[in-house]
One Martini backbone bead per residue (centre of mass of N, CA, C, O) as a GRO file, in nm:
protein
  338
    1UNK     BB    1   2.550   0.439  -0.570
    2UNK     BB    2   2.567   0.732  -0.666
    3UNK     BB    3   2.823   0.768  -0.729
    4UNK     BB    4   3.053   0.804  -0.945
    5UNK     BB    5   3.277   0.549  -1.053
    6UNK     BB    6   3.440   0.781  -1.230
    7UNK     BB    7   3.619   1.052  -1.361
    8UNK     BB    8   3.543   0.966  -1.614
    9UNK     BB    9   3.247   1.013  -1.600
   10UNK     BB   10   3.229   1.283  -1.518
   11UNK     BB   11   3.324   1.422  -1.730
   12UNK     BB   12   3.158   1.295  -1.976
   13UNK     BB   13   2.886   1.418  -1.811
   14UNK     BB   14   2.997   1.740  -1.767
   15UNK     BB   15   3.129   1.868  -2.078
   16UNK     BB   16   2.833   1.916  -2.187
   17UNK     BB   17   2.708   2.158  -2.367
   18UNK     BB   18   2.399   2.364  -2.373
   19UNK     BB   19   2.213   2.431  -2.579
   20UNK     BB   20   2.004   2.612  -2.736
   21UNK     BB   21   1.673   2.635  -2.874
   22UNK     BB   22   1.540   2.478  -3.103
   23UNK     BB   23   1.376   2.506  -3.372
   24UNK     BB   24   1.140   2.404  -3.538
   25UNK     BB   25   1.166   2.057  -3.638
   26UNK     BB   26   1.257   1.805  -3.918
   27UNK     BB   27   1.420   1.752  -3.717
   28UNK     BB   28   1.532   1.848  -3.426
   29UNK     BB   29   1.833   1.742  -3.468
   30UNK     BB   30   2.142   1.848  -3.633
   31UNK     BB   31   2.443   1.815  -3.430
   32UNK     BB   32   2.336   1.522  -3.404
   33UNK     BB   33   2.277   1.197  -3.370
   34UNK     BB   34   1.955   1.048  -3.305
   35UNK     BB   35   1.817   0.724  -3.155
   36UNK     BB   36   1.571   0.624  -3.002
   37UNK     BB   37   1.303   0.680  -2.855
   38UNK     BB   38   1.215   0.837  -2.521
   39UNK     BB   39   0.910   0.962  -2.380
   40UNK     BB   40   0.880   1.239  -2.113
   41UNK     BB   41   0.648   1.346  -1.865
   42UNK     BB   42   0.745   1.617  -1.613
   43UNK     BB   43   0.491   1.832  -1.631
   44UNK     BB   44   0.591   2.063  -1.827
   45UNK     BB   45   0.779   1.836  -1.930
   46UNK     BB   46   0.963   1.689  -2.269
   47UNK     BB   47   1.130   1.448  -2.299
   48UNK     BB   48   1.416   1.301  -2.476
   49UNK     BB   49   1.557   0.957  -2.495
   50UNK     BB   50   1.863   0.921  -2.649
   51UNK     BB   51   2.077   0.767  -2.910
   52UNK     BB   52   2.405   0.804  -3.022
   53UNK     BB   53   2.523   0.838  -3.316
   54UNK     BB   54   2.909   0.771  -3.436
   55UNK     BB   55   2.910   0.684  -3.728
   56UNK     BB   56   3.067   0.687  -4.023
   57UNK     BB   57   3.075   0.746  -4.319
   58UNK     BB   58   2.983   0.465  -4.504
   59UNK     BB   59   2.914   0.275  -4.294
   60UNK     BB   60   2.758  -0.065  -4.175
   61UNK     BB   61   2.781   0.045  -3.812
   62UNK     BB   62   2.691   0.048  -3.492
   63UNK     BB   63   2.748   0.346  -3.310
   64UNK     BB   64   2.689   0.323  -2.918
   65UNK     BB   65   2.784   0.510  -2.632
   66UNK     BB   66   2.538   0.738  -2.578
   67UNK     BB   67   2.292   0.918  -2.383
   68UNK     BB   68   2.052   1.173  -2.476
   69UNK     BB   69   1.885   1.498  -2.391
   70UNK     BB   70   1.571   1.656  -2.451
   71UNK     BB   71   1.392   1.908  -2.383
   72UNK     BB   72   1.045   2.065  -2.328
   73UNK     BB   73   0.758   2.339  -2.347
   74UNK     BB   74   0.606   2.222  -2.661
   75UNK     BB   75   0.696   2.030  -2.886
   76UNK     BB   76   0.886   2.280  -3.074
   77UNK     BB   77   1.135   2.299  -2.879
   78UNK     BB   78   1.470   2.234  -2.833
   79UNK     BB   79   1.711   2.116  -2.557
   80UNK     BB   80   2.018   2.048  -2.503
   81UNK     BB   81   2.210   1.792  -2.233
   82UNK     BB   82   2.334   1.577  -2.364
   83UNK     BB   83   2.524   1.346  -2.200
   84UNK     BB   84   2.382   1.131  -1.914
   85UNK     BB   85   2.482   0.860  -2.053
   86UNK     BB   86   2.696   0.558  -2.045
   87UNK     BB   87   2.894   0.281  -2.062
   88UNK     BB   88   3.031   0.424  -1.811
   89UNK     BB   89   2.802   0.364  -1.578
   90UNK     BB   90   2.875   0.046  -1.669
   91UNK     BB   91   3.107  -0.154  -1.529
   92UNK     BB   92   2.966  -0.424  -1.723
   93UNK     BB   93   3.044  -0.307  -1.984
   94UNK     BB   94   3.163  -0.292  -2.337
   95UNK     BB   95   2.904  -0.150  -2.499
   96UNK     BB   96   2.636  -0.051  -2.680
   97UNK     BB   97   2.417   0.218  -2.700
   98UNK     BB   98   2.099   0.120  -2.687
   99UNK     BB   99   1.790   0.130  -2.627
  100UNK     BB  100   1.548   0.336  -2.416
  101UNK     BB  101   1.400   0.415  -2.101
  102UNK     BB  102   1.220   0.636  -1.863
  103UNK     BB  103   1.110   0.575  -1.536
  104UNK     BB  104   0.900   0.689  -1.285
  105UNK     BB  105   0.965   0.633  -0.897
  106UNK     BB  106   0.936   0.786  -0.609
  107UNK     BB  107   1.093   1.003  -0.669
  108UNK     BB  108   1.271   0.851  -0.934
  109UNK     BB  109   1.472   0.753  -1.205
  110UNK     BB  110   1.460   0.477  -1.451
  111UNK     BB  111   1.721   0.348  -1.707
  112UNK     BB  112   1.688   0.179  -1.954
  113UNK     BB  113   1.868  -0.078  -2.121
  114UNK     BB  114   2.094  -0.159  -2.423
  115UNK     BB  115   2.387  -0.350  -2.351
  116UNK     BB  116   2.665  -0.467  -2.320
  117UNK     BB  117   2.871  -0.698  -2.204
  118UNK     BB  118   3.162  -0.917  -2.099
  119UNK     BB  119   3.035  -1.153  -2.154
  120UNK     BB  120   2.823  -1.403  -2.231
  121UNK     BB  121   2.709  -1.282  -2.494
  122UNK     BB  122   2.523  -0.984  -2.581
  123UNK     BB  123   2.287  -0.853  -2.473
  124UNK     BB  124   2.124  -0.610  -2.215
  125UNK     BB  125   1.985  -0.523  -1.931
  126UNK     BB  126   1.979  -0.229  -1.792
  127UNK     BB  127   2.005  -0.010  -1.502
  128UNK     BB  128   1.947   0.323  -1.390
  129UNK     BB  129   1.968   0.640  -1.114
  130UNK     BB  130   1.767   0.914  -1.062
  131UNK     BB  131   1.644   1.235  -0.886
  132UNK     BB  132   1.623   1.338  -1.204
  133UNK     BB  133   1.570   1.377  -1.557
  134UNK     BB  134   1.906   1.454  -1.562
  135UNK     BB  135   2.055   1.382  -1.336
  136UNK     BB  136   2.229   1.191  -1.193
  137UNK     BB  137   2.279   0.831  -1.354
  138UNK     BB  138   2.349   0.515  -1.220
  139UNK     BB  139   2.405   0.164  -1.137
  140UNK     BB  140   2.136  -0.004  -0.969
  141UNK     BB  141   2.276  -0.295  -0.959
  142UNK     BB  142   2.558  -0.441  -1.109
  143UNK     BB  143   2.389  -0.531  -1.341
  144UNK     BB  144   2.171  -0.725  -1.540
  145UNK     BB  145   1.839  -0.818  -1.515
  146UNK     BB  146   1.894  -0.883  -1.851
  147UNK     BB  147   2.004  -1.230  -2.010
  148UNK     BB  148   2.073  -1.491  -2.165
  149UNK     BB  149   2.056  -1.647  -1.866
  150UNK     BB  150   1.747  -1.585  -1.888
  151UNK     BB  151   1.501  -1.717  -1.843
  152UNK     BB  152   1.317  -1.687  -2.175
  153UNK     BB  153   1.486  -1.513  -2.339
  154UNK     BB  154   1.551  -1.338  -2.585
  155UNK     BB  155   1.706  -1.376  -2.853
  156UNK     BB  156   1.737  -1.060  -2.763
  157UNK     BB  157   1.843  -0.798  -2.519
  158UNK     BB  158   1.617  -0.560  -2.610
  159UNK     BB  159   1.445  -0.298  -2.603
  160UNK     BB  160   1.268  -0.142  -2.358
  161UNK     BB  161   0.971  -0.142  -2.175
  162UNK     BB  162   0.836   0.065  -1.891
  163UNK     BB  163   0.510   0.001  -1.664
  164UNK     BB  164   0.324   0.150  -1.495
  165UNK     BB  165   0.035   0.088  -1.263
  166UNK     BB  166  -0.188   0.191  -1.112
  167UNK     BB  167  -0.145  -0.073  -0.911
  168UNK     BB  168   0.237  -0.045  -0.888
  169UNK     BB  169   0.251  -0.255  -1.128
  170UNK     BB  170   0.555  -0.351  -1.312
  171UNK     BB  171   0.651  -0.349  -1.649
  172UNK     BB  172   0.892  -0.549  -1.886
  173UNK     BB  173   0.964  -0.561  -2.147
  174UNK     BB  174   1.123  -0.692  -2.494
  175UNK     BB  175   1.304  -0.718  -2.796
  176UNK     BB  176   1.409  -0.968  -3.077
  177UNK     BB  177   1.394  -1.179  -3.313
  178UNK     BB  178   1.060  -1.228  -3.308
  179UNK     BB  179   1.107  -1.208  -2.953
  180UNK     BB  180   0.908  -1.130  -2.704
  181UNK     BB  181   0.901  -1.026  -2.355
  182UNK     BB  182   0.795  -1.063  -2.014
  183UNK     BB  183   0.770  -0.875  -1.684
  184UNK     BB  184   0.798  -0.842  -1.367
  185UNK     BB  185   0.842  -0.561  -1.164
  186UNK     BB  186   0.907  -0.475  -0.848
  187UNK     BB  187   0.949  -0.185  -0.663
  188UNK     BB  188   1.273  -0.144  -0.706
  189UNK     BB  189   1.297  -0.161  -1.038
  190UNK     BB  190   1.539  -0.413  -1.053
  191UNK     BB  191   1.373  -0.682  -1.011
  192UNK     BB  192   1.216  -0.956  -1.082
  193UNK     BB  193   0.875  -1.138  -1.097
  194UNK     BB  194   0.889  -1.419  -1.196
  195UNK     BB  195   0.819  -1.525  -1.511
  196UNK     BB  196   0.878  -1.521  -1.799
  197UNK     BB  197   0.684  -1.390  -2.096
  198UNK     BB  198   0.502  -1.449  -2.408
  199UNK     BB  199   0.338  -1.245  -2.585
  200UNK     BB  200   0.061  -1.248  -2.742
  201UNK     BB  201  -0.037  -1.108  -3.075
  202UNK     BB  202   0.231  -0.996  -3.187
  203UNK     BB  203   0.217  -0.907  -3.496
  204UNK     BB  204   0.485  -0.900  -3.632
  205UNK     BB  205   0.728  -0.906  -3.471
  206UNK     BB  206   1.080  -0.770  -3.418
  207UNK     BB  207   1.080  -0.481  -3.239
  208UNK     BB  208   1.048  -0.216  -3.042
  209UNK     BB  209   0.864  -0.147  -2.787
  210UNK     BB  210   0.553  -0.001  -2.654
  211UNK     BB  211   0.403   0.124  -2.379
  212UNK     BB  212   0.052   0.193  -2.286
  213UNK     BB  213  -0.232   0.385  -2.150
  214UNK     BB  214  -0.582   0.400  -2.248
  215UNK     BB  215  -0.887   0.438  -2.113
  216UNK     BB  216  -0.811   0.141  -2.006
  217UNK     BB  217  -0.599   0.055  -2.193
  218UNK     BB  218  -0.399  -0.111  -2.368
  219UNK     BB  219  -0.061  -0.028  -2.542
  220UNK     BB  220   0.134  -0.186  -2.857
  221UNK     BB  221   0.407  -0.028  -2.997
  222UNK     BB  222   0.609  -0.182  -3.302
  223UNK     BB  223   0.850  -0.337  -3.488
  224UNK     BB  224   0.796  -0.424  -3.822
  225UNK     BB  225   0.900  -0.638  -4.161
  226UNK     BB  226   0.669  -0.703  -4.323
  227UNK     BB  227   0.458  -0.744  -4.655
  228UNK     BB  228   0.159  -0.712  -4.489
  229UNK     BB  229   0.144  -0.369  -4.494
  230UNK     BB  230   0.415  -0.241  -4.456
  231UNK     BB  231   0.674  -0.364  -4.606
  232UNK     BB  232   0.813  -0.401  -4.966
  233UNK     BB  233   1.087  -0.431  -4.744
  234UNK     BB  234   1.243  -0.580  -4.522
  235UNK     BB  235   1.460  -0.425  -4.414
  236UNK     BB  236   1.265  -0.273  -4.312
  237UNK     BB  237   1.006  -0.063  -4.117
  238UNK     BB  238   0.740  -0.033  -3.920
  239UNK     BB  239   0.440   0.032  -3.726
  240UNK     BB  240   0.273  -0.136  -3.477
  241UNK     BB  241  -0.029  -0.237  -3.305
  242UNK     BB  242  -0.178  -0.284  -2.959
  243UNK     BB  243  -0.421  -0.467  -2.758
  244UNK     BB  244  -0.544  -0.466  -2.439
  245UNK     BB  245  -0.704  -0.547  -2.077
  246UNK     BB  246  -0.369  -0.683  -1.997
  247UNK     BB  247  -0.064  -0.600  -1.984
  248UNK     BB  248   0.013  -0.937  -2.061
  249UNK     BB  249  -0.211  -1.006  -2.217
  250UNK     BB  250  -0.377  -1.039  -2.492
  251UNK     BB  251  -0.312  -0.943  -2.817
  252UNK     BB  252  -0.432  -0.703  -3.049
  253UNK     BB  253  -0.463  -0.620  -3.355
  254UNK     BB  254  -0.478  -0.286  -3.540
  255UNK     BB  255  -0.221  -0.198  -3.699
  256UNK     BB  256  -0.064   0.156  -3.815
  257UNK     BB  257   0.128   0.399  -3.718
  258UNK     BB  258   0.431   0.387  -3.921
  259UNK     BB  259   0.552   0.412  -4.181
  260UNK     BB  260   0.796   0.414  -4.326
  261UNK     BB  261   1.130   0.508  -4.335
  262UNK     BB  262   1.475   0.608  -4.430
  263UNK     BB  263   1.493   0.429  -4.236
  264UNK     BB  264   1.557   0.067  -4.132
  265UNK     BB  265   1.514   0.164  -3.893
  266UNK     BB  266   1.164   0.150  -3.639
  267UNK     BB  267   1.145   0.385  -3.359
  268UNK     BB  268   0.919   0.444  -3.096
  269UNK     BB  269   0.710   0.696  -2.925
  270UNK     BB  270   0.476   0.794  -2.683
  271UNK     BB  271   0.247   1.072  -2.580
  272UNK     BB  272   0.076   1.322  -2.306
  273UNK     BB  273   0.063   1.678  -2.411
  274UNK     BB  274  -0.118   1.887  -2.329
  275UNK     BB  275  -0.370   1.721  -2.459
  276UNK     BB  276  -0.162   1.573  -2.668
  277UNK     BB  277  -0.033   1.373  -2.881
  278UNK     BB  278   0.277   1.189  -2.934
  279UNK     BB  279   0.510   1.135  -3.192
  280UNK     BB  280   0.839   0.926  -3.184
  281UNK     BB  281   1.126   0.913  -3.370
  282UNK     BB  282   1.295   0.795  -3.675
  283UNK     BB  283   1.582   0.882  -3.923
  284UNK     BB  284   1.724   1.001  -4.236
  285UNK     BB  285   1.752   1.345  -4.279
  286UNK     BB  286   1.966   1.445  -4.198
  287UNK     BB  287   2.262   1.575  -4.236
  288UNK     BB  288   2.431   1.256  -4.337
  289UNK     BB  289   2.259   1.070  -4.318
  290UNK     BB  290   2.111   0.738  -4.184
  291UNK     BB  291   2.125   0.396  -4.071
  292UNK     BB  292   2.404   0.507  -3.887
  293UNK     BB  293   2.256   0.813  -3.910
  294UNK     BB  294   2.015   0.947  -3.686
  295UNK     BB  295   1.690   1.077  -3.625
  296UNK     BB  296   1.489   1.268  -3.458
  297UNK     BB  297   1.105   1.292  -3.469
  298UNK     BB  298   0.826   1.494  -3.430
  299UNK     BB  299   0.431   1.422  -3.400
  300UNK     BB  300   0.128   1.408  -3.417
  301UNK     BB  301  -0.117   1.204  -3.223
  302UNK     BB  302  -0.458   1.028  -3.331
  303UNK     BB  303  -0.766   0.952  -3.193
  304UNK     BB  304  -1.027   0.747  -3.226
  305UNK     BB  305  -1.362   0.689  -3.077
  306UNK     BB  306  -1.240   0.371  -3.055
  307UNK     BB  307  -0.914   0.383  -2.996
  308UNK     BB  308  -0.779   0.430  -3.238
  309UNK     BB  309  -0.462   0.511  -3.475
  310UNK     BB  310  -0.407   0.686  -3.654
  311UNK     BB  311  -0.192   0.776  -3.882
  312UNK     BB  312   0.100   0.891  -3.950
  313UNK     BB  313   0.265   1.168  -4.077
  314UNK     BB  314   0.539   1.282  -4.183
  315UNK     BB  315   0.738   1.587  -4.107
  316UNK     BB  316   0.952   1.876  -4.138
  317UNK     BB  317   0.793   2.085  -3.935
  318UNK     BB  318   0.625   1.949  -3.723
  319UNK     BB  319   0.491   2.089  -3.438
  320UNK     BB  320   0.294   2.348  -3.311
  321UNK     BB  321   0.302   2.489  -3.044
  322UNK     BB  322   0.207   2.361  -2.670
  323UNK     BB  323   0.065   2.590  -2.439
  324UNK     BB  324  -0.206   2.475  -2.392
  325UNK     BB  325  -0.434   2.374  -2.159
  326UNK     BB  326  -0.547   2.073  -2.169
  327UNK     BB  327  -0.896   2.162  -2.247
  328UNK     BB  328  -0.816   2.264  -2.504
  329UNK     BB  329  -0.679   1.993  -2.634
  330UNK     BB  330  -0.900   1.833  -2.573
  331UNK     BB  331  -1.157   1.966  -2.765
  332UNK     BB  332  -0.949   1.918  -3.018
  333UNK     BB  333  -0.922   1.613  -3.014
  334UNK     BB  334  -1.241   1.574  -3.031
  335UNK     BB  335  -1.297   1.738  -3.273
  336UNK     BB  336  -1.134   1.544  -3.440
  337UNK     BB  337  -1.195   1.226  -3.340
  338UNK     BB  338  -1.515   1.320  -3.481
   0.00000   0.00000   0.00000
């Protein structure tokens, strides 16, 4: 199960070269589009597994065959580590290399995505497996987790979100067009564990869920499309948010972390560096971008005292360099939201 399934994968995986570390700003990377981030703090470095957007300018239509690594020492310096996985990670994958997140657990990094299969259906949820946050990669399972074919599944079966809570059961959200799904999952992160349930309260949900835990409190951010104070148009997306006391809510609506983006799909991720939080998401800013081809850009995000989320303003200048030790991040983090 470790050993890379073909040559062909081998060549794709090893032959791209790492980049020097990009100078701060947003997007963070304009040598190639980058879309769907998703955010992992490692020690002190902070990884985002993005999906390459490789459509040619003009068209209008997703292409994505591979997922890319970058991280940092400071949330804004950021270093490119190439394709570590590709549809051809996946035997039984035919296309579609769409959002994705990497969960760590047992010193093991698993890597969920959304792919196309071979068989009846459009998207699944597959998973790889690596020994390190830059992997290699591999099959963790050899098919999909999450299928049309898995009682109650979404009517899409894309965009993973996986969380692992303090007493070590692992969640898996997922979905698209207006239905969410949850499931638990098994110890080996590989198997599901019990039935698919439909989360309530998720207001105007669309797609892209994102979970973590803060002070005790499960949230969760999706892209929704309504014009209920998201966006005026609804081809665009929004940020909203929500909270629960339990991982599988019910969950309460609380706001807008990230309004519309010059892309019309709003894909974003969380995560908490150095003492200081970060929104990652994407944009078309980048040169020659567009709706189907994106750019990854990072921003602080500020809690208030009552834990809701101030909103994000995009920047082009991205966030200045956080090299300071958690102690001091956090004393300005509490009298930013005091």
């Amino acid at each position: 199960m470790r050993i890379l399934r073909s040559a062909a994968a081998a060549v794709l995986l090893g032959t791209v070269a790492i980049a020097a570390p990009a100078a701060a700003a947003n997007p963070i990377v304009t040598s190639i589009y980058t879309a769907d981030p998703a955010p992992l703090v490692v020690g002190d470095t902070m990884y985002i597994y993005a999906g390459r957007d490789e459509a040619p300018s003009g068209t209008s239509n997703f292409r994505m065959r591979e997922w890319h690594v970058l991280s940092s020492s400071d949330a804004a310096t950021w270093t490119q580590h190439g394709a570590r996985a590709s549809i051809a990670t996946f035997p039984w994958a035919g296309a579609d290399a769409w959002a994705s997140e990497v969960e760590p657990r047992n010193g093991r990094y698993y890597w969920y995505t959304s792919v196309n299969g071979n068989g009846p259906g459009w998207m699944n949820i597959g998973v790889a497996v690596g020994d390190s946050p830059l992997g290699p990669f591999t099959d963790a399972k050899g098919g999909p987790i999450i299928s049309d074919s898995t009682p109650n599944s979404s009517a899409l079966n894309i965009d993973p979100t996986v969380f692992v809570d303090d007493d070590g059961q692992a969640y898996l959200y997922w979905g698209g067009y207006w239905a969410p799904r949850a499931v638990r999952l098994a110890s080996n992160m590989i198997d599901t564990v019990g039935s698919v349930v439909t989360p309530q309260g998720l207001t105007n949900f669309w797609e892209a869920p994102w979970m973590f835990k803060r002070n005790g409190l499960y949230y969760m951010m999706y892209a929704a499309n309504d014009t209920s104070g998201c966006v005026t148009d609804s081809a665009y997306a929004c940020q909203r948010y929500a909270t629960a006391t339990n991982p599988l809510g019910p969950w309460t609506h609380r706001g807008i972390v990230l309004g519309r983006v010059s892309s019309t799909t709003n894909h974003a991720g969380a995560v908490e560096f150095h003492g200081q939080w970060y929104l990652v998401y994407h944009t078309a800013n980048a040169p020659g971008g567009g709706n189907f081809r994106r750019s990854v850009a990072v921003d602080r995000m500020y809690f208030n005292a009552d834990g809701t989320i101030q909103r994000v303003t995009p920047t082009t200048a991205g966030p200045p360099p956080n090299p300071a030790p958690p102690a001091a991040q956090e004393a300005h983090h509490r009298a930013y939201a005091s």
